[in-house]
C-alpha positions as CSV (number, residue, x, y, z in Angstrom):
1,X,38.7,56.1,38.1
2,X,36.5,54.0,35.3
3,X,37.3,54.1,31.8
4,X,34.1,54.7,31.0
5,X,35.4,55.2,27.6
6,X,36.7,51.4,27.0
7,X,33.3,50.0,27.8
8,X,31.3,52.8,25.5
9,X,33.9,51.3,22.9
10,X,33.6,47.8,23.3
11,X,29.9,47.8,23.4
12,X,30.3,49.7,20.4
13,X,32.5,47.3,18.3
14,X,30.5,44.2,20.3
15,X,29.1,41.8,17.8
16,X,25.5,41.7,17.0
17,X,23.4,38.8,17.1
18,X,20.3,38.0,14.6
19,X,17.6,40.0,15.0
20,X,15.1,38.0,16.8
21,X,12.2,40.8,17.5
22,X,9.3,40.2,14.5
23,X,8.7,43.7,12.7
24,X,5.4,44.4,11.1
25,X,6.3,43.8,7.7
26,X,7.9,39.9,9.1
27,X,4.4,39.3,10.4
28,X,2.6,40.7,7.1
29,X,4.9,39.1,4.6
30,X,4.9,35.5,6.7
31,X,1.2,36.1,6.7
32,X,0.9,36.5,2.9
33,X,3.4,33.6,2.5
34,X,0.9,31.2,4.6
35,X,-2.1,32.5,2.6
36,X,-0.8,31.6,-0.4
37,X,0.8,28.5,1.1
38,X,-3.0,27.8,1.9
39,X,-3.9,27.8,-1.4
40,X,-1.4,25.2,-2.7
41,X,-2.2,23.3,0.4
42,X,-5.7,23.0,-1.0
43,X,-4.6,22.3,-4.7
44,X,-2.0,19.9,-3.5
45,X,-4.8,17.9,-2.0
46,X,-6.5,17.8,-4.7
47,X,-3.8,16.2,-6.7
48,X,-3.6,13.5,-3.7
49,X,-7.2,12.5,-4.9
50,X,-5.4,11.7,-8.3
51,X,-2.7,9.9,-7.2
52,X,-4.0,8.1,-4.5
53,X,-5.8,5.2,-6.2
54,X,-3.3,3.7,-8.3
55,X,-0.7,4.5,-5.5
56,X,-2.9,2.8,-3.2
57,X,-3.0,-0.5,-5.8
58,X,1.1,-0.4,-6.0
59,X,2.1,0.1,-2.2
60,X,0.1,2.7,0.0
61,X,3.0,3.5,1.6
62,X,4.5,5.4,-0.9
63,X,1.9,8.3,-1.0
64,X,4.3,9.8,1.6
65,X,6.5,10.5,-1.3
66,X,4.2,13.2,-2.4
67,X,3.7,14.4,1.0
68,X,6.4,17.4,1.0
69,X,4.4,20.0,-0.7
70,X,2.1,20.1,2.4
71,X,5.4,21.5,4.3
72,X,6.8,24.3,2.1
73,X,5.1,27.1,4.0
74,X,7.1,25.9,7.1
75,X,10.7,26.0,5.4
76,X,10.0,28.6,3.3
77,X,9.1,30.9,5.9
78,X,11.6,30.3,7.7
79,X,14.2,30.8,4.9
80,X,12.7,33.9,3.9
81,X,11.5,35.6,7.3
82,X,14.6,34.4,9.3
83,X,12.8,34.5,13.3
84,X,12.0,32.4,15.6
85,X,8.9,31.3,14.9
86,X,8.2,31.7,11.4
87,X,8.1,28.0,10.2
88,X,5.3,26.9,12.8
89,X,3.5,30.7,12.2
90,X,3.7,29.9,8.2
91,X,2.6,26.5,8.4
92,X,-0.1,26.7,11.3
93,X,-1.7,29.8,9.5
94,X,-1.2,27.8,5.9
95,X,-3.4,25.0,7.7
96,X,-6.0,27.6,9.0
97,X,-6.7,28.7,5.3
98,X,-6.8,24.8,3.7
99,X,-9.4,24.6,6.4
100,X,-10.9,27.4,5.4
101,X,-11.3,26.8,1.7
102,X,-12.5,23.6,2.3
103,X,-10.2,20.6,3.5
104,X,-11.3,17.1,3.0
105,X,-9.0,16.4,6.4
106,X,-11.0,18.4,8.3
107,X,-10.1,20.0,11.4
108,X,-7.2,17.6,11.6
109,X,-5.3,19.4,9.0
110,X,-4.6,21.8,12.0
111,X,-3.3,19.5,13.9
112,X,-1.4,18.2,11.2
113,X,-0.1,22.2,9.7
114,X,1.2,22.9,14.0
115,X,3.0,19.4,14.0
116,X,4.8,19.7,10.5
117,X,5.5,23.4,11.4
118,X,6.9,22.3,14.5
119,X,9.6,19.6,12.8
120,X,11.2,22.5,10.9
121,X,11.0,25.0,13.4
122,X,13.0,22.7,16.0
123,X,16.1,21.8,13.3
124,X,16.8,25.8,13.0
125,X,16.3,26.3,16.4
126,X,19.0,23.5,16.7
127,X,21.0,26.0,14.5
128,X,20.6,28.9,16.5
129,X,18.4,30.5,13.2
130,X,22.0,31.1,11.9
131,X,22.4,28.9,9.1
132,X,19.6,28.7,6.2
133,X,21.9,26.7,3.8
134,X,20.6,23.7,1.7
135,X,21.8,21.3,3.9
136,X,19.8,22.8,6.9
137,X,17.0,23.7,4.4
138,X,16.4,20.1,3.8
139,X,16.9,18.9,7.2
140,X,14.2,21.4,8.1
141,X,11.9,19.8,5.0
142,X,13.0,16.2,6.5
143,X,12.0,17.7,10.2
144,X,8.6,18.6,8.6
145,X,8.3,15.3,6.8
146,X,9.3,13.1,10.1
147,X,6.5,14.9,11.8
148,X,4.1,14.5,9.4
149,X,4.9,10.7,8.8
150,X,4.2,10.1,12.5
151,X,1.2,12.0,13.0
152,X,-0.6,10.4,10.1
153,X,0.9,6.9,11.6
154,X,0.4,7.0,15.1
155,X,-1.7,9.4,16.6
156,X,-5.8,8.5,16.5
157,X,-6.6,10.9,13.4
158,X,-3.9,9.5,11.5
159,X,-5.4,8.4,8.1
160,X,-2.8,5.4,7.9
161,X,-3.0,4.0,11.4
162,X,-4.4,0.8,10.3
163,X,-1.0,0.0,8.5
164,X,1.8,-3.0,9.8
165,X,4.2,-1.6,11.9
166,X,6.8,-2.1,8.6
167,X,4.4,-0.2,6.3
168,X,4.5,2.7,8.6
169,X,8.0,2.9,8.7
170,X,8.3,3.3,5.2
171,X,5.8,5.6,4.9
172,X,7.2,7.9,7.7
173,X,10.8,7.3,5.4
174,X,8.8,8.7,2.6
175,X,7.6,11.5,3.8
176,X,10.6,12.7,5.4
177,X,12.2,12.4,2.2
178,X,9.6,13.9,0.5
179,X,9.7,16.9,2.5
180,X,13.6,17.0,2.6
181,X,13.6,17.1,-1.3
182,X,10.3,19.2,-2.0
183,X,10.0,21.5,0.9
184,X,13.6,21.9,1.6
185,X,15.2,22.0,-1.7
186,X,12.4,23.7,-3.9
187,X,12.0,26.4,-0.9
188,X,15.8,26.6,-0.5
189,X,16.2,27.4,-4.7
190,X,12.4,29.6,-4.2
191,X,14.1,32.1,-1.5
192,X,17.3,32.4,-3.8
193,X,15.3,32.9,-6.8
194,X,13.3,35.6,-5.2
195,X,16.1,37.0,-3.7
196,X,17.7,37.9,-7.2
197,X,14.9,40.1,-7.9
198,X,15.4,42.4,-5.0
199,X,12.2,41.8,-3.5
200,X,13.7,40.5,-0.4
201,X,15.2,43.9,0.6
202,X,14.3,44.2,3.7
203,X,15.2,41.0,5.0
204,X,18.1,39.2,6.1
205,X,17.4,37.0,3.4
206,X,17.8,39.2,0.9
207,X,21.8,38.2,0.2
208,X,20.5,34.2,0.0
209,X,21.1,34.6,-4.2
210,X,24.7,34.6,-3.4
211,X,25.4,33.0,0.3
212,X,27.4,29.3,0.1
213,X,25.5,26.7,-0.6
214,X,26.8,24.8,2.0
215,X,28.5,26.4,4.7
């Protein structure tokens, strides 16, 4: 005869993985979290104009330091929303609205919003969207950054394609930093911030105030 019993029971007390099916309220908040990541998109490119001359006198390459706010919607989506999908939704959709308000890149800020999404979707995929420390947080920014550094370097829209093969490599080293530091970081400290206020609720992120910082 089958226990029947035993297996009720250990399905019971089987563990659980993440939830991986998107709810309504994942795809409105990621939404609102790509609008608004559309806006600094916009504002941050704005402050590109203002930088970009006497940048461009020093060493051109370095304007990939400041490239890491174009990737926060990507690792902060992620860190918040916490499914598959949520960094190259975020950042994709951030893009879309850039384009919308007016992008001085054109429709190749598209192209530029699915490829940085991308970076940092693929590092916590590589973790199993189990771990949203700050270590992995930044490794998601750098994802972004590496992404971005290459697109603008080497593929036919990129805006620094012209530069010597050692000039790009710096530049792509810039912008992954950048987007370790300023994507990863400021949305890893972001999702904690907001999580202390208890408007994370009803997400798995809504413990990040007090998980380890590194483990």
């Amino acid at each position: 005869m089958t226990d029947t019993s035993a297996k009720h029971g250990s399905a019971r007390t089987a563990p659980a993985g993440p939830g991986y099916n998107w709810r309504v309220v994942d795809i409105v908040v990621a939404a609102l979290i790509a609008v608004a990541g559309g806006v600094i998109f916009w504002a941050w490119s704005q402050g590109a104009n203002l930088i970009s001359a006497p940048v461009n006198a020093f060493y051109p390459p370095l304007t990939g330091l400041y490239a890491g706010g174009w990737m926060i919607p990507a690792v902060l989506g992620m860190l918040i929303i916490r499914k598959p999908g949520a960094a190259l939704f975020c950042e994709a959709v951030a893009a879309t609205g850039e384009l919308i308000m007016g992008s001085q890149y054109g429709t190749t800020v598209l192209i530029s919003g699915v490829l940085q999404g991308l970076g940092a979707e693929l590092v916590f995929a590589a973790f199993l969207y189990r771990k949203f420390n700050l270590p992995v947080s930044m490794l998601a920014g750098a994802g972004a950054g590496l992404f971005g550094g290459l697109n603008d370097s080497f593929l036919p829209w990129g805006w620094n394609i012209a530069y010597e093969s050692m000039d790009k490599l710096a530049y792509i080293a810039f912008t992954t930093i950048s987007g370790a530091v300023i994507a990863g970081g400021l949305s890893w400290l972001a999702t904690r911030g907001l999580a202390r206020t208890g408007v994370l609720s009803s997400f798995a992120s809504r413990k990040a105030a007090t998980e380890p910082v590194f483990s």
